[in-house]
KEVO-569160 format. One record per residue: residue number from 0; residue in three letters; x, y, z of N, C-alpha, C in turn. Coordinates in nm, 2 decimals, padded with zeros to 4 digits. Atoms other than C-alpha are relative to their C-alpha. Example, Ala and Ser with C-alpha at 12.3 -4.5 7.8 and 13.67 -1.06 7.14 Angstrom:
BEGIN
0,ala,00.09,-00.12,00.00,01.23,-00.45,00.78,00.09,00.12,00.00 .
1,ser,-00.09,-00.11,00.00,01.37,-00.11,00.71,-00.08,00.11,00.08 .
! end
This chain:
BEGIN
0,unk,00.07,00.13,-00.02,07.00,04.87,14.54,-00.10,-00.01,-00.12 .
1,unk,00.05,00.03,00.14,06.83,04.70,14.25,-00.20,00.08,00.01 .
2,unk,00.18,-00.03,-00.05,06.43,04.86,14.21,-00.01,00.13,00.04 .
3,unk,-00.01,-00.11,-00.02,06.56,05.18,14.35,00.04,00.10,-00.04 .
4,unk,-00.08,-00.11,00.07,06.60,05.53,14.20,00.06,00.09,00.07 .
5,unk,-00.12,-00.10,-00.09,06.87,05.73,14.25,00.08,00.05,-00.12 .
6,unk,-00.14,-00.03,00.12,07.12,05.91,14.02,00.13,-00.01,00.02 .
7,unk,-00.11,00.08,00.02,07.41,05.74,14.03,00.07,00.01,-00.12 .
8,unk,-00.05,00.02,00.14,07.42,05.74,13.68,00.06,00.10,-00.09 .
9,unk,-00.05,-00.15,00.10,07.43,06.08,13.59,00.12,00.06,00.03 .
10,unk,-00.12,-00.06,-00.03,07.78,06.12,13.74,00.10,-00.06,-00.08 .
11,unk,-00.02,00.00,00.10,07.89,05.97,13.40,-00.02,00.12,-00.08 .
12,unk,00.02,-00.14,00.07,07.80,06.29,13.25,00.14,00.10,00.03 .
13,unk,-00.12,-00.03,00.01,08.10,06.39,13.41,00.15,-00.05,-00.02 .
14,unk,-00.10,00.06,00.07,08.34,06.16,13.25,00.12,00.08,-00.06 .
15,unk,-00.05,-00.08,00.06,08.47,06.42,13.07,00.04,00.11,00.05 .
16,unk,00.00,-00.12,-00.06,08.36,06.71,13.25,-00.11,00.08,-00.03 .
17,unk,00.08,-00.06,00.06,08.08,06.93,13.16,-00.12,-00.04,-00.05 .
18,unk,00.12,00.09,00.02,07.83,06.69,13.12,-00.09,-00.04,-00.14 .
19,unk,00.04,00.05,00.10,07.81,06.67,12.77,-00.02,-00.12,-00.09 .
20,unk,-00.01,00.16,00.03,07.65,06.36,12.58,-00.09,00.03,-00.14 .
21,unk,00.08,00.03,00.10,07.49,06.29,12.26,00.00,-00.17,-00.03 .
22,unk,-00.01,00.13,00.02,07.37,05.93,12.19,-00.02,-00.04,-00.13 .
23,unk,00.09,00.10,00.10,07.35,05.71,11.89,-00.02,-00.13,00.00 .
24,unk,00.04,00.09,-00.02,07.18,05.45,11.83,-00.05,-00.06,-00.10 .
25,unk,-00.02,00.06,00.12,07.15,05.20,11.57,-00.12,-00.15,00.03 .
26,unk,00.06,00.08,-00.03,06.90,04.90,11.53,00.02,-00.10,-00.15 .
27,unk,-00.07,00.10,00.14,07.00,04.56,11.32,-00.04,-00.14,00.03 .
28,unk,00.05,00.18,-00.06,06.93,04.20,11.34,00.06,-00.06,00.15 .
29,unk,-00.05,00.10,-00.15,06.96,04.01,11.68,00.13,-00.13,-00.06 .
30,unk,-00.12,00.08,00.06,07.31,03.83,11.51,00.11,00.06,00.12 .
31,unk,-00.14,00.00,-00.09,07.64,03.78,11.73,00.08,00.07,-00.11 .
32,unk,-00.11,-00.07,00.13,07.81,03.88,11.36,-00.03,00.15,-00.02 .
33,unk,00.03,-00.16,00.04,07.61,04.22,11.34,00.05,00.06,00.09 .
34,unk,-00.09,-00.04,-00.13,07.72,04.29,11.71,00.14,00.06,00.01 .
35,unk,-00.15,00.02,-00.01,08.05,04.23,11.65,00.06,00.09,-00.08 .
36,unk,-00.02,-00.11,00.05,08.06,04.43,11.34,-00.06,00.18,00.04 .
37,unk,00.02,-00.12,00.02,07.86,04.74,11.45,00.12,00.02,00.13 .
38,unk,-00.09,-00.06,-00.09,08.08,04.75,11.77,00.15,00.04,-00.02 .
39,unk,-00.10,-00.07,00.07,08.38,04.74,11.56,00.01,00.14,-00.07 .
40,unk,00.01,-00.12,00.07,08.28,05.03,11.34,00.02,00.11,00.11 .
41,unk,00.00,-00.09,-00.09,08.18,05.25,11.63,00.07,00.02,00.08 .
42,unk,-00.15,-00.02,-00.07,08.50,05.18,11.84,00.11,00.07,-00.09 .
43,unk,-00.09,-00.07,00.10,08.70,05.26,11.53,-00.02,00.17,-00.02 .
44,unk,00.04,-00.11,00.05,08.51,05.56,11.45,00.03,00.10,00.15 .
45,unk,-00.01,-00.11,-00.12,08.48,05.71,11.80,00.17,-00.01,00.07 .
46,unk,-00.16,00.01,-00.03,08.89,05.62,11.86,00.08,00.12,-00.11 .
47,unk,-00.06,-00.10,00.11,08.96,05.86,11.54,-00.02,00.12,00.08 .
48,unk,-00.01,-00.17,-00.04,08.82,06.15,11.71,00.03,00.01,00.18 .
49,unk,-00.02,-00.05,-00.16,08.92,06.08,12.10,-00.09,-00.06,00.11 .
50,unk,00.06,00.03,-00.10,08.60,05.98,12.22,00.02,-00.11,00.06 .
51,unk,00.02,00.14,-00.07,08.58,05.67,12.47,-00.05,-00.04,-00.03 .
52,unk,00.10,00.13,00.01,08.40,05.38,12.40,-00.12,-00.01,00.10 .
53,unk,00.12,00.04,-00.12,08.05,05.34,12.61,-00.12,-00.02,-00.10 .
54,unk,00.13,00.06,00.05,07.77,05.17,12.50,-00.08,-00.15,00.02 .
55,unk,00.02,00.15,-00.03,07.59,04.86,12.51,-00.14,-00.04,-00.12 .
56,unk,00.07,00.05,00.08,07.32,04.66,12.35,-00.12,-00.03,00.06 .
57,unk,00.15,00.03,-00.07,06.88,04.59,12.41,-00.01,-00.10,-00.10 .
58,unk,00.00,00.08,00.12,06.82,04.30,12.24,-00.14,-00.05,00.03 .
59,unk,00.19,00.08,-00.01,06.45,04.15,12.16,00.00,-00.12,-00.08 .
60,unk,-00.01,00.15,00.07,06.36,03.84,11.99,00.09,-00.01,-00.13 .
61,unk,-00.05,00.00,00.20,06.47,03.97,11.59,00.09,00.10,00.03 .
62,unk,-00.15,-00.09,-00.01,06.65,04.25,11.65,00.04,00.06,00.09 .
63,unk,-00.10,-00.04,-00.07,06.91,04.46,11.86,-00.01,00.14,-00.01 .
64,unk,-00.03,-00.14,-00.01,06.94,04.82,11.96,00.11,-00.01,00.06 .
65,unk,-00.15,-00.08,-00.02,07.28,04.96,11.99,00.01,00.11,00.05 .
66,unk,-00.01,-00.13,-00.02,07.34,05.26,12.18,00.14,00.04,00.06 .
67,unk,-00.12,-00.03,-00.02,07.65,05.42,12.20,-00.02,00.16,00.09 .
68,unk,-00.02,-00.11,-00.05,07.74,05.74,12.44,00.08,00.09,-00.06 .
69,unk,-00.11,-00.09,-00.02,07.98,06.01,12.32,-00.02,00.12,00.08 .
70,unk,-00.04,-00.05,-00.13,08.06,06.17,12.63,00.12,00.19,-00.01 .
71,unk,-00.10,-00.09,00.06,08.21,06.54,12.57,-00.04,00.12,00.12 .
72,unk,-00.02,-00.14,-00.13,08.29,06.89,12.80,-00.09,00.10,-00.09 .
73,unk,00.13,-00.14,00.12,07.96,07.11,12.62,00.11,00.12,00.05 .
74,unk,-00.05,-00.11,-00.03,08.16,07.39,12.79,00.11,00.04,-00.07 .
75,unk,-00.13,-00.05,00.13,08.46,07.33,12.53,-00.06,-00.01,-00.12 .
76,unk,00.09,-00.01,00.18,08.36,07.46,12.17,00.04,-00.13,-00.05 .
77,unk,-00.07,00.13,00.07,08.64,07.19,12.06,-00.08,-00.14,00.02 .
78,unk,00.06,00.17,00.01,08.51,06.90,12.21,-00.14,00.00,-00.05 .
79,unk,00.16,00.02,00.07,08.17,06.95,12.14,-00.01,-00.03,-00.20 .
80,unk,-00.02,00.02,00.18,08.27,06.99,11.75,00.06,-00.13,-00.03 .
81,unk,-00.05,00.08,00.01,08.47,06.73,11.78,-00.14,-00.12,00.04 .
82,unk,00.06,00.10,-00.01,08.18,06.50,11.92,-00.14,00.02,-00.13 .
83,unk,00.08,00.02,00.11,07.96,06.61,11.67,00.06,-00.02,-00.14 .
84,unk,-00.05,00.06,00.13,08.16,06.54,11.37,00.05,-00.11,00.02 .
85,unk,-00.05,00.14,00.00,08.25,06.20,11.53,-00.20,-00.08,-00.03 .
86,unk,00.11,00.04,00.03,07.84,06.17,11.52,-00.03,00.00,-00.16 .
87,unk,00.01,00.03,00.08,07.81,06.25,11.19,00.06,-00.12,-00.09 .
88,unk,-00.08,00.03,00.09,08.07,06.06,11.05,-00.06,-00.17,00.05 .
89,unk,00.04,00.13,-00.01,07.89,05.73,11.25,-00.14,00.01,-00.11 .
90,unk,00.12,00.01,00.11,07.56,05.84,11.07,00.07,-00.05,-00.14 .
91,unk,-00.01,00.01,00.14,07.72,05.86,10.70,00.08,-00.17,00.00 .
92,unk,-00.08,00.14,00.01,07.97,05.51,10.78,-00.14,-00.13,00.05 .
93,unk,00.12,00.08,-00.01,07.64,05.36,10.93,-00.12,-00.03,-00.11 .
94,unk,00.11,00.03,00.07,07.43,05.45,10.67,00.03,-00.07,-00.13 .
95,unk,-00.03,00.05,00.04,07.67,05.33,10.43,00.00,-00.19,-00.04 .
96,unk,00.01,00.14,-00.03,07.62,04.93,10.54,-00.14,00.01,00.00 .
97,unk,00.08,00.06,-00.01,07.28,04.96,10.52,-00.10,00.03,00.16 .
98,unk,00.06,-00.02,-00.14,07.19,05.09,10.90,-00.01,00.15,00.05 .
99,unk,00.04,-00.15,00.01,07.04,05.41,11.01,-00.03,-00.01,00.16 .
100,unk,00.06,00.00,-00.15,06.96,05.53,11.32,-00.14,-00.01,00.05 .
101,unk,00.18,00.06,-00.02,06.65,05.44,11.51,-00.07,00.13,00.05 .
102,unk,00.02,-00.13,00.02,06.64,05.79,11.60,00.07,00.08,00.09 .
103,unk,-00.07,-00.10,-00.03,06.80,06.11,11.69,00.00,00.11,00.06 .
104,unk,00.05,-00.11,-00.06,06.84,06.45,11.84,-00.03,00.12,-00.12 .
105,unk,00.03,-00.05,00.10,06.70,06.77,11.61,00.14,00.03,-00.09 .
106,unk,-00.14,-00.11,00.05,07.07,06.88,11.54,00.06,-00.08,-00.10 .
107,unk,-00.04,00.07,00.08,07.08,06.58,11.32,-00.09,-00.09,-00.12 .
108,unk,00.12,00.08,00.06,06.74,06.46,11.20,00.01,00.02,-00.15 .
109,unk,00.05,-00.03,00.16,06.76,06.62,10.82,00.16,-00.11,-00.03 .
110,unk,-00.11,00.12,00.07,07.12,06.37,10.77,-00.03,-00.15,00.00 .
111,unk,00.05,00.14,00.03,06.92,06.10,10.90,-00.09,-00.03,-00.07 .
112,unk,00.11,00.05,00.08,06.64,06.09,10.72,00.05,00.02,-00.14 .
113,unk,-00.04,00.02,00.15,06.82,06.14,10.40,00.08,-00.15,-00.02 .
114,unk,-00.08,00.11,-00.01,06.98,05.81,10.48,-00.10,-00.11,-00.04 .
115,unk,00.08,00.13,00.04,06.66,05.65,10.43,-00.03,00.00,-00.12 .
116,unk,00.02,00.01,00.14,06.65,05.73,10.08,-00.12,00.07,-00.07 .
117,unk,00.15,-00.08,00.08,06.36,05.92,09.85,-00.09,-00.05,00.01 .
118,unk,00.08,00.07,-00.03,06.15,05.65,09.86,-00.13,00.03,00.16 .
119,unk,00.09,-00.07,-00.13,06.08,05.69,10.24,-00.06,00.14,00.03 .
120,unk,00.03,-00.16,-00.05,06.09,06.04,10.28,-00.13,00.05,-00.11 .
121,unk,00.16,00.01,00.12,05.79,06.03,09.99,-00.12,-00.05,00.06 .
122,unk,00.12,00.04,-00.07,05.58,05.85,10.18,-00.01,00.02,00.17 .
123,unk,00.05,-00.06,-00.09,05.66,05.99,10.50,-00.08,00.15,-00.02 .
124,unk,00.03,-00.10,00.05,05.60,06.35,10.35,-00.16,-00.02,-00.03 .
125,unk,00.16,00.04,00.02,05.26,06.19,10.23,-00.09,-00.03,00.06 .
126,unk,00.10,00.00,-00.13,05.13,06.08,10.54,00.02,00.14,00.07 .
127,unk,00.04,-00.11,-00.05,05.22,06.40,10.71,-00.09,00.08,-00.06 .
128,unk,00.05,-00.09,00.09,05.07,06.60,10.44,-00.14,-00.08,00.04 .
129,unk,00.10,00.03,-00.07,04.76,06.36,10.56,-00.04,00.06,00.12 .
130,unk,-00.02,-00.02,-00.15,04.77,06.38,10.91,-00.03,00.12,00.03 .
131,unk,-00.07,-00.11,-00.02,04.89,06.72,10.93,00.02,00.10,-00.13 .
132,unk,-00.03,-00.04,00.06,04.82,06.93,10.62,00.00,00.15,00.02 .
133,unk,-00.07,-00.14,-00.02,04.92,07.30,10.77,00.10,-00.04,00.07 .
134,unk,-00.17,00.02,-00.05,05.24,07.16,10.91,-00.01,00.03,00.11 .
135,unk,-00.02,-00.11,-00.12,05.16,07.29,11.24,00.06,-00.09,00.11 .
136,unk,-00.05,00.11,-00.07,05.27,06.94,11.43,00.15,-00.01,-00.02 .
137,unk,-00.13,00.06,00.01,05.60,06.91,11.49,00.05,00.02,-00.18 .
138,unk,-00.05,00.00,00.09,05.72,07.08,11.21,00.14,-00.03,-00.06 .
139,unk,-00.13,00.06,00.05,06.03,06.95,11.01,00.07,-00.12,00.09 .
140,unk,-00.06,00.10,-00.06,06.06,06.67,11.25,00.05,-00.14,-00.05 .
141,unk,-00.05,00.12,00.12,06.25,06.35,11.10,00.08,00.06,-00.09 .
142,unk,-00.03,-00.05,00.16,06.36,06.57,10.83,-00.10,-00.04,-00.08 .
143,unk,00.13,00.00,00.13,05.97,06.57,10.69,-00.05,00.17,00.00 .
144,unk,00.06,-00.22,00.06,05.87,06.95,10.55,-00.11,-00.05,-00.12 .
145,unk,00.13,00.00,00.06,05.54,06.94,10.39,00.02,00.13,-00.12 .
! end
């Protein structure tokens, strides 16, 4: 019933079997054309390596969050490898167009943040080094190292 919690949801996790999931998630203009294309990409990509298609869209006034599921059996080494080199390969095809993730799990944060280019990671580095000059917060998180 709508308003009510319950886990219902999490028996997706067994899709596969084993309840493994890793999410990405991507953020881009509120456009029916950007839609269209990121959903293309990420069908294509996650069809190369097996996974299923699940995901959907949050959309706000300007822009859109994308979040895609890949759905994998943690208990097989394969699939898990297999879902994580179908994740990479959305980061580097994503970051190629210009779109990065809005953020990630640690097992991937130093590919993403090199996606934002030297620029960023210069002035994130700079504010940490503000903020936080013994590193002791959340060290290397984002892919920032002081």
């Amino acid at each position: 019933m709508a308003g009510e919690l319950d886990l219902d949801e999490f028996a997706l996790y067994n899709w596969r079997g084993g309840g493994g999931s890793v999410w990405f998630g991507v953020t881009a203009p509120a456009k029916g054309s950007e839609a269209k294309r990121i959903v293309s990409m990420a069908k294509g990509i996650m069809n190369e390596f097996g996974i299923d298609f699940l995901g959907g869209f949050m959309v706000q006034a300007r822009e859109m969050t994308a979040v895609f599921d890949l759905l994998y059996d943690r208990n097989d080494p394969a699939e898990m490898a297999k879902a994580h080199a179908c994740y990479q390969k959305l980061l580097t095809e994503f970051g190629k167009i210009g779109i990065g993730v809005y953020r990630t799990n640690i097992g991937f944060m130093d590919q993403a943040a090199a996606l934002q280019g030297e620029v960023r990671m210069d002035v994130n580095r700079r504010i940490k080094q503000a903020l936080d000059p013994n590193g002791i917060i959340a060290p290397g998180k984002s892919g920032i190292r002081i």
